[in-house]
C-alpha positions in Angstrom: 95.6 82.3 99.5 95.4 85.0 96.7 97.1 83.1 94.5 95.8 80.2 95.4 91.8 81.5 94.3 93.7 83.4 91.1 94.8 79.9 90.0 91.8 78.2 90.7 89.8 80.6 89.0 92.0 80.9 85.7 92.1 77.7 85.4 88.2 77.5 85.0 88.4 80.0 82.8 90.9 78.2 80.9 89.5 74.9 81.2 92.9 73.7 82.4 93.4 71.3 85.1 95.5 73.4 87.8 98.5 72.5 90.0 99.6 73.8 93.2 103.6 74.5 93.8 105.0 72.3 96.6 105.9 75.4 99.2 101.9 76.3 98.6 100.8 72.8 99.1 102.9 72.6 102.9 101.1 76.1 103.6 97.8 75.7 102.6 97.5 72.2 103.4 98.4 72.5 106.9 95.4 74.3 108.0 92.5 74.0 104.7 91.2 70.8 103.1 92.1 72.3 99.5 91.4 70.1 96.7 94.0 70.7 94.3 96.8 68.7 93.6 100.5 69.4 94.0 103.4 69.1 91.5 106.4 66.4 93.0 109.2 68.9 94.5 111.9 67.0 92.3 109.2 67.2 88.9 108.2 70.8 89.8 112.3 71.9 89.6 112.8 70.1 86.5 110.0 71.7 84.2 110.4 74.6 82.0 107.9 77.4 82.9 106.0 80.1 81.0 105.2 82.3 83.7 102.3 84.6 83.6 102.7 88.0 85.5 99.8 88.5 87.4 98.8 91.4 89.8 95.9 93.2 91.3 95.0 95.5 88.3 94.3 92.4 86.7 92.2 89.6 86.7 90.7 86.3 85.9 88.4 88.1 82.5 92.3 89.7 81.1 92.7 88.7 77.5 96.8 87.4 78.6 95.2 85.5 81.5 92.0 84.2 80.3 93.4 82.5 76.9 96.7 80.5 78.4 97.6 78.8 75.6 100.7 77.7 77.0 101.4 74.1 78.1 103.3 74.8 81.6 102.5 78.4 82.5 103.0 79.3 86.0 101.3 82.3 87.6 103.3 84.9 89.3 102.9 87.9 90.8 100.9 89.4 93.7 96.8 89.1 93.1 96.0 91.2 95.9 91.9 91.5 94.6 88.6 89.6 94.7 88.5 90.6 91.5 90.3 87.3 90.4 88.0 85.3 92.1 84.9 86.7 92.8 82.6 85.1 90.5 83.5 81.7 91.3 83.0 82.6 94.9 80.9 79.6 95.9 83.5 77.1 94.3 86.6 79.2 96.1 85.1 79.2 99.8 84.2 75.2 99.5 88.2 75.1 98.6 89.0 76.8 102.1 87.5 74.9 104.3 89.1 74.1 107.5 90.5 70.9 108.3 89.1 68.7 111.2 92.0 69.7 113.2 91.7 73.3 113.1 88.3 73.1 113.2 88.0 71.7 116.9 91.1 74.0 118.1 89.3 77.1 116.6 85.1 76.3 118.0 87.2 75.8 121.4 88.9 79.0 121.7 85.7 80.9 120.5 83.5 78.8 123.1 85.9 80.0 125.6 86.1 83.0 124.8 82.1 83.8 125.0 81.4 81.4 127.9 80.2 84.2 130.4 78.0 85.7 127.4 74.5 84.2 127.0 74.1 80.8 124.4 71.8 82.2 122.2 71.7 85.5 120.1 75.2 86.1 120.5 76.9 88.2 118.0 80.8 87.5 117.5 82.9 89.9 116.1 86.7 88.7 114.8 89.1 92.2 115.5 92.3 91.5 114.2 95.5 93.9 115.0 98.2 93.5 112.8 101.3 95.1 114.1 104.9 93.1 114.1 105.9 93.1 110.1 103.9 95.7 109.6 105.6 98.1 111.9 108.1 98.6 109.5 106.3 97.6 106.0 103.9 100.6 106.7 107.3 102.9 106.9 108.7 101.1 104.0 105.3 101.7 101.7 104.0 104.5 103.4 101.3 103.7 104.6 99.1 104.7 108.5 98.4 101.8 110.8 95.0 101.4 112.3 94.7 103.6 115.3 92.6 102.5 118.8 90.2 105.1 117.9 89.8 103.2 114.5 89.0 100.2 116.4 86.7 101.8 119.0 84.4 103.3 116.3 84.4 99.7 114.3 82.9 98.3 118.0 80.4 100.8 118.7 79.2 100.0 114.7 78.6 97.0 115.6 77.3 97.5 119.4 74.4 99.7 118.6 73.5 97.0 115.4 73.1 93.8 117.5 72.9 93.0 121.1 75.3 90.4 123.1 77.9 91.3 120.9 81.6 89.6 122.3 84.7 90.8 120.2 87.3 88.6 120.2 90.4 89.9 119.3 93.7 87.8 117.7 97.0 89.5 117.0 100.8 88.9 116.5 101.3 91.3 119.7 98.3 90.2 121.8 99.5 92.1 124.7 100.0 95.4 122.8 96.2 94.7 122.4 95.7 94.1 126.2 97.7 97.4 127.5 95.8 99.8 124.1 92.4 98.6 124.6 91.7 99.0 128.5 89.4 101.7 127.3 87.6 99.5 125.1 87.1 96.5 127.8 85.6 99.3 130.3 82.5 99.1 127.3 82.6 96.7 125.2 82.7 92.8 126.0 86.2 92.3 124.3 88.3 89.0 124.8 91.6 88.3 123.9 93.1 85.5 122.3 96.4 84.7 123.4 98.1 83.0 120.1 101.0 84.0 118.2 102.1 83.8 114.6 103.3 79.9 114.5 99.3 80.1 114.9 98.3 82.3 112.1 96.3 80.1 110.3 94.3 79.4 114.0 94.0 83.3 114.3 92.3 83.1 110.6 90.0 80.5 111.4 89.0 82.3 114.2 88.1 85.5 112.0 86.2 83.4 109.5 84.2 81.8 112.2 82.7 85.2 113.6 79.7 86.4 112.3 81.5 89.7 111.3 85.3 90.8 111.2 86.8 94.2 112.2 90.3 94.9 110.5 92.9 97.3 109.3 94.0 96.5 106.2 96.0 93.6 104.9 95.7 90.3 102.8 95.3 88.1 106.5 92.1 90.5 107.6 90.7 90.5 103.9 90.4 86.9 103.9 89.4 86.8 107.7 86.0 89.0 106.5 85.8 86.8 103.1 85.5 83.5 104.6 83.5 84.8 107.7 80.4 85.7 104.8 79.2 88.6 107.3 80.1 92.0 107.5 83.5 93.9 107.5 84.9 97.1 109.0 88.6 98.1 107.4 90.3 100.9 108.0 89.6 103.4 104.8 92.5 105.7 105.3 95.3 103.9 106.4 96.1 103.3 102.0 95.8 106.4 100.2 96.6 106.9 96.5 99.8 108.3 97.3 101.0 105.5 99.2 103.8 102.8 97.4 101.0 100.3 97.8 98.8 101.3 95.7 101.7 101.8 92.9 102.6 98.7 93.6 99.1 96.9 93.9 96.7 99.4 92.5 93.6 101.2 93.7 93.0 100.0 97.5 89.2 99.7 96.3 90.5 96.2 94.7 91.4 95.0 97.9 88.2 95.4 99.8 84.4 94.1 98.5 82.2 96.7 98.0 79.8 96.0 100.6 82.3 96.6 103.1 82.3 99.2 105.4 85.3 101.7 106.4 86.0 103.8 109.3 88.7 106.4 109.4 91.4 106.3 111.8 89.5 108.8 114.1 86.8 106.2 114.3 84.5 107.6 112.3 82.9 106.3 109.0 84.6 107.3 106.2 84.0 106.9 102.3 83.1 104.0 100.3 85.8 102.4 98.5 83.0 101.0 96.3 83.5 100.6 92.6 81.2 99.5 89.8 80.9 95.9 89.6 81.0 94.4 86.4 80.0 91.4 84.3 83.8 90.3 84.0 84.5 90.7 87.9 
């Protein structure tokens, strides 16, 4: 999906017509009514590329990126920041719009899940838990994972801001979820969604449906809060500076909009990641 909005967005900036690969076509495709074309699989192999390095220090307003002058570039790289796409916002959340079919599957398992709560003036709050992968990425790059305490003072944030609040919580290990949180169901209305990762794209429609999202960190909860338009709740120690992602990706503060809020892994609110914004963002 990051590369996705990066393309999209150079490509206004280029006044170029863009082009999705064919592997990023059958991904996207399958769960968002994108608008862009794909390149034929048997064309796409035969064409010479220029390819662009891209990556989250960078973005849309880089003199490289913004001035492609070459007639088959291809962008590479990992553009883990809004930064790339930010300003054209508006045009990049029309372009992930849910299709019909995951749509209905996703307003289901959210009417479910806050059935027993009253119909009006509730508040739903996506909580994803990313665990699985990341079990051994965070060992590999260093980096904390989200603790239940980090979770339990994201909840309580968002308790004592609205009433009727139901969080509804989606994970690749749903039942690690079910066992960890008992102390969380004893006070907060939390319900669990019982998919699994062939149903990521489910799990993210069910983030960006919420009115906010609680998660730890990640590309899957960034664009659960970015497509949900309400507020977030990361987790703002689980990157530090010394960790191999941010050599590899760059500040953390990149990663996460600067309205977002984050809460410590003790569950307590933590610094802003904020960072000027800028005309070029």
């Amino acid at each position: 999906m990051y590369l996705y909005a990066a393309l999209y967005s150079t490509a206004l900036e280029n006044k170029r017509i863009p082009y999705m690969s064919p592997p990023m076509a059958i991904h996207l495709s399958k769960y968002f009514n994108v608008s862009m074309s794909s390149i034929d699989p048997n064309f796409y192999h035969c064409i010479t590329w220029t390819n662009i390095p891209i990556n989250s220090n960078r973005n849309s307003s880089d003199p490289q990126v913004r001035r492609i002058t070459e007639i088959r570039a291809k962008l590479v790289g990992f553009p883990n920041s809004y930064k790339w796409f930010e300003k054209n916002r508006k045009v990049i959340l029309k372009e992930f719009v849910f299709n019909s079919e995951t749509e209905s599957a996703v307003m289901r398992r959210i009417s479910e899940a806050i059935s027993a709560a009253p119909v009006q003036n509730t508040t739903t709050v996506g909580v994803h838990v990313r665990r699985g992968d990341y079990l051994d990425y965070s060992r590999v790059i260093h980096i904390e994972m989200p603790t239940v305490e980090f979770f339990a003072g994201a909840m309580e944030y968002f308790s004592l801001k609205s009433s009727n609040v139901v969080f509804i919580v989606v994970s690749d290990e749903i039942e690690w979820c079910i066992q960890n949180f008992r102390s969380l169901t004893n006070k907060f209305n939390v319900k669990f969604l019982n998919t699994s990762m062939e149903h990521g794209g489910i799990d993210l429609a069910v983030l960006a449906k919420c009115n906010h999202v609680i998660y730890g960190f990640g590309s899957f909860g960034f664009w659960g809060g970015y497509l949900s338009g309400g507020e977030a709740v990361f987790c703002s120690d689980c990157v530090t500076s010394e960790t191999t992602w941010v050599k590899l990706h760059g500040d953390y503060s990149n990663a996460v909009l600067p309205s977002w809020i984050g809460f410590d892994r003790q569950g307590k609110r933590g610094k802003s990641l904020a960072v000027p914004r800028h005309d070029s963002y």
